[in-house]
C-alpha positions as CSV (number, residue, x, y, z in Angstrom):
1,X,0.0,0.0,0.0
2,X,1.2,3.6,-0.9
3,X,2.3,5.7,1.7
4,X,0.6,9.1,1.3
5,X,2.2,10.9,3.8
6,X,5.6,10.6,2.4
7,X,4.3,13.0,-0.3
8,X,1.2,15.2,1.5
9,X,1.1,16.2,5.2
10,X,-2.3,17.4,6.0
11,X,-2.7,21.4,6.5
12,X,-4.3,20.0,9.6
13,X,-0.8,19.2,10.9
14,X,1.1,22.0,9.6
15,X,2.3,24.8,12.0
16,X,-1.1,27.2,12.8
17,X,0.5,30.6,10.8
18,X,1.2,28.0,7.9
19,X,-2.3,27.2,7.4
20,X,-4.1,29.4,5.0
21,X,-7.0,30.1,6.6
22,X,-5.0,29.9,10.2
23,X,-2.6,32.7,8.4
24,X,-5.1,35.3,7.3
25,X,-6.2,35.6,10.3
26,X,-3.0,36.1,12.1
27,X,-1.1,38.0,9.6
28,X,-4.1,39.3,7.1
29,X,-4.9,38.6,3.4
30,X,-1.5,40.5,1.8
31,X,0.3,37.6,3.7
32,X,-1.0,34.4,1.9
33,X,0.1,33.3,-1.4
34,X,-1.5,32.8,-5.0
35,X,-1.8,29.5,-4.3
36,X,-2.8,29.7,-0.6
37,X,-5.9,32.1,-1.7
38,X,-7.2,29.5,-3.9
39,X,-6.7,26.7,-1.8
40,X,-9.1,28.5,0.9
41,X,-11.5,28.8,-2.1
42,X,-11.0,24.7,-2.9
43,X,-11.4,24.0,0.9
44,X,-9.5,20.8,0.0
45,X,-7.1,18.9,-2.1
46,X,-7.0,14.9,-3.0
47,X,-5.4,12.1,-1.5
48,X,-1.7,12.5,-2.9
49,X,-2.1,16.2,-2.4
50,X,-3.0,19.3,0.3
51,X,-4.8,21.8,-1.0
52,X,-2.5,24.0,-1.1
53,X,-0.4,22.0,-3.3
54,X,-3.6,21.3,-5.6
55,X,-3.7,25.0,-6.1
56,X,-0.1,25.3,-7.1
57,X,-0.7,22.9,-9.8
58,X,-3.7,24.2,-11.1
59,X,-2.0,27.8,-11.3
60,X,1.7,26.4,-12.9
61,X,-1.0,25.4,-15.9
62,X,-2.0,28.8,-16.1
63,X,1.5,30.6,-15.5
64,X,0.2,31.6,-12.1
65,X,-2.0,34.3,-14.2
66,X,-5.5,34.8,-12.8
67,X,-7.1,36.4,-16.0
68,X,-5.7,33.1,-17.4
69,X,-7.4,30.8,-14.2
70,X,-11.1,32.5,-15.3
71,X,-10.6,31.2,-18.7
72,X,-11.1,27.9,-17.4
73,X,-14.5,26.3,-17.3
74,X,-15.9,23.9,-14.9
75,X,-15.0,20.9,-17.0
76,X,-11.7,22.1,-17.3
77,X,-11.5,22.6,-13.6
78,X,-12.6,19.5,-13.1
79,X,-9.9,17.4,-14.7
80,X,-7.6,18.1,-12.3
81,X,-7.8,15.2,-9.6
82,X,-9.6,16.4,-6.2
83,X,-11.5,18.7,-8.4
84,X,-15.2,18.1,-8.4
85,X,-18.3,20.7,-9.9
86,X,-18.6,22.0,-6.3
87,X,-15.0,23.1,-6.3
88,X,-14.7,23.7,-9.5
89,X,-18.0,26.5,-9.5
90,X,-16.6,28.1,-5.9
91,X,-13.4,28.9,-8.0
92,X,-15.3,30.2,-11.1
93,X,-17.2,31.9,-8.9
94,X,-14.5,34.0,-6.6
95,X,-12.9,34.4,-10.1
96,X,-15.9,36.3,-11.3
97,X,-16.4,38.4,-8.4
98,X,-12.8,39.6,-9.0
99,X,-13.9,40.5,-12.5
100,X,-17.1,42.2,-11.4
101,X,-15.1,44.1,-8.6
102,X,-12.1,45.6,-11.1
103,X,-15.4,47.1,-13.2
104,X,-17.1,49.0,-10.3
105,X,-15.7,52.3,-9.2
106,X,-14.6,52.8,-5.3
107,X,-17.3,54.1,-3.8
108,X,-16.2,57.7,-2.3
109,X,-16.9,57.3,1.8
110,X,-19.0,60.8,2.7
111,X,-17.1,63.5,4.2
112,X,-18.3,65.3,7.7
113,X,-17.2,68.9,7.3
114,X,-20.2,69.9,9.6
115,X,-23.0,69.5,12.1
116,X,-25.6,69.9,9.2
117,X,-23.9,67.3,7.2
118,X,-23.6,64.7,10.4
119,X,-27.6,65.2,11.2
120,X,-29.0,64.7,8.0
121,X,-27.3,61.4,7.7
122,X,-28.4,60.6,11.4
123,X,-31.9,61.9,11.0
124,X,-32.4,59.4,8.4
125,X,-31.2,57.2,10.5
126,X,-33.0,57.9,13.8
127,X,-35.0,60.8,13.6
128,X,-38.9,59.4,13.7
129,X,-37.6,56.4,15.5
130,X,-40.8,55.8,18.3
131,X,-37.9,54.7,21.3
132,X,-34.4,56.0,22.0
133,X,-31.1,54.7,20.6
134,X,-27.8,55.5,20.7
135,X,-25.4,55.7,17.4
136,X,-21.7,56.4,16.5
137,X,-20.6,57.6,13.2
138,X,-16.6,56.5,12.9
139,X,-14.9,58.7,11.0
140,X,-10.9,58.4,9.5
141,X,-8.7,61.4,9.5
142,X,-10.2,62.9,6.5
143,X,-13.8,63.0,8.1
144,X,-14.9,60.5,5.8
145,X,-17.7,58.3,7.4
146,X,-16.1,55.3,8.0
147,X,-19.0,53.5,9.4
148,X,-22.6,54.1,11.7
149,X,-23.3,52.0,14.0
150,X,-26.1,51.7,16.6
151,X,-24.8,51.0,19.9
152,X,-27.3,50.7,22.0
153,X,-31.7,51.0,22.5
154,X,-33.9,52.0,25.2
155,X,-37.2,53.1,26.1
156,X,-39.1,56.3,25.3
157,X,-37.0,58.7,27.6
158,X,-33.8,56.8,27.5
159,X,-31.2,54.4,26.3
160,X,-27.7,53.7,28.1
161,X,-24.3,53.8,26.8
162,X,-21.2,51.6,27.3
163,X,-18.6,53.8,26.7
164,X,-16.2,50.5,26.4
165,X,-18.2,49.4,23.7
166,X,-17.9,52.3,21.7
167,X,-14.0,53.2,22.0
168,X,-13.3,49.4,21.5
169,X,-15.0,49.6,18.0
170,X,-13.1,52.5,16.8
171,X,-10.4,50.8,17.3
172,X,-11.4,48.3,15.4
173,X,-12.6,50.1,12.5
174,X,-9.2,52.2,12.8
175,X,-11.3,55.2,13.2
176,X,-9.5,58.5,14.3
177,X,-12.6,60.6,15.3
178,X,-16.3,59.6,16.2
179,X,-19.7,61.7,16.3
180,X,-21.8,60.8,19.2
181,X,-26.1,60.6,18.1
182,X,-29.4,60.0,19.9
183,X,-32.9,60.9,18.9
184,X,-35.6,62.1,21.0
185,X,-38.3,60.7,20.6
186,X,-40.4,63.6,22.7
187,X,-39.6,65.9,19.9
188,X,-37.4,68.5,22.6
189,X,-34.2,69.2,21.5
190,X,-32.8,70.4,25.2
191,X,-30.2,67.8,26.3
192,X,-30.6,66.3,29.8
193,X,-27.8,66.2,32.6
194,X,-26.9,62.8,31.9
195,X,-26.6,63.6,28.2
196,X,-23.9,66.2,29.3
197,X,-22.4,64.0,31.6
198,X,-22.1,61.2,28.9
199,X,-20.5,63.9,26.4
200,X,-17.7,64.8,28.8
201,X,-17.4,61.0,29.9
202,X,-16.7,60.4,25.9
203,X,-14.3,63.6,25.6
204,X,-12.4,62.9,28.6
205,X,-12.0,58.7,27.7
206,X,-11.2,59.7,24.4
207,X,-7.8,62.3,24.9
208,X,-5.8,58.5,26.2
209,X,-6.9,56.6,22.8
210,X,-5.5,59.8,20.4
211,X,-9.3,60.2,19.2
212,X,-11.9,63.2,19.2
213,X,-15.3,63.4,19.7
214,X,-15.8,65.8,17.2
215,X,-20.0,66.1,18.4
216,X,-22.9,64.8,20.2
217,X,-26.0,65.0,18.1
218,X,-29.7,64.7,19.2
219,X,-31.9,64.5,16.7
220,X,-35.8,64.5,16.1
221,X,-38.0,64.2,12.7
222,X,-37.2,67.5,11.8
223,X,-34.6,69.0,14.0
224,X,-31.5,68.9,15.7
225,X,-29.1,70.0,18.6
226,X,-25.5,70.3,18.5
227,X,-23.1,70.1,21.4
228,X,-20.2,71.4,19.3
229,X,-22.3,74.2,17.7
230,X,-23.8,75.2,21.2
231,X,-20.3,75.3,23.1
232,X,-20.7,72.2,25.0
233,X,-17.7,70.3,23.4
């Protein structure tokens, strides 16, 4: 009986920042190889072969050349041992994904130069909302709206805030500033103590990570209140 292990250890027993999938996540996607990327897509390789070493053989056919790869079709795919439709449509498809992705333009991320511009996005968002919640907007060092996220829902009057929560995903999302938002559902703009009290909890927090808190923001249907613009930050 052959001895496959003289030619293919399995990526099971290979050291954990050798393993494809093990290695993006330690070391991120710029780290893993041609051949590594596809062999995440494959899953798996054959008997004689890992998958990794599948994938190195289906790209030496191709010259290691992508554009090449998508030429392929599923029958083609599938001639190669360990290959079956399943596999052999998961490449295609990542393959055509790639193609679809080099035809769309990057999206430009929305740029906060202002109060105004942060509430209309958050009114949107929040503003006839019949209970209370609390978002972020992340923001990168060119104001650009990174992400907006709710962080947490309350009642009618009231919603409470981890202020862990919130610094801990901007750092995350590498964000270098973050608008603070809540709506009132009541309609009245006037900010209560504890919504002071939570600003200058955030601003204080915030001057150990390197971040701002550029604003807090309550908003209604068809109003708004600043903290910034009212001399509260």
């Amino acid at each position: 009986m052959k001895d496959y292990n003289q030619s293919k250890q399995s990526i099971k027993n290979w050291n954990e920042d050798d393993r494809p999938r093990e290695k993006m996540a330690l070391k991120g996607k710029s780290s893993l190889s041609d051949a590594e990327l596809l062999a995440i897509i494959m899953g798996s390789g054959n008997r004689e072969e890992s998958a990794v070493e599948l994938a190195k053989r289906i790209l030496q056919t191709v010259n290691n050349n992508w554009n090449e790869l998508a030429k392929y079709s599923i029958t083609d795919l599938c001639k190669f041992k360990g290959v079956g439709e399943a596999k052999a449509i998961s490449i295609i498809t990542a393959l055509e994904i790639g193609r679809r992705r080099n035809t769309q333009e990057v999206l430009e991320r929305a740029k906060i130069t202002s109060s105004h511009d942060a509430a209309t996005i958050l009114q949107q968002q929040i503003g006839d909302l019949p209970t209370e919640e609390f978002w972020v907007m992340f923001l990168n060092q060119g104001n650009r709206i990174i992400k907006t996220e709710q962080i947490s829902r309350g009642g009618i009057t009231q919603t409470s805030v981890d202020v862990r929560i919130v610094f801990k995903r901007a750092i995350e999302l590498m964000a270098t500033a973050i608008i603070l938002s809540h709506n009132h559902p009541s309609g009245n703009l006037n900010p209560s103590e504890s919504d002071k009290n939570l600003t200058r909890k955030f601003s204080e927090a915030a001057k150990y990570l390197d971040l701002q808190v550029l604003d807090h923001i309550i908003v209604t249907q068809k109003s708004y209140f600043s903290f910034a613009d009212e001399g509260f930050m």
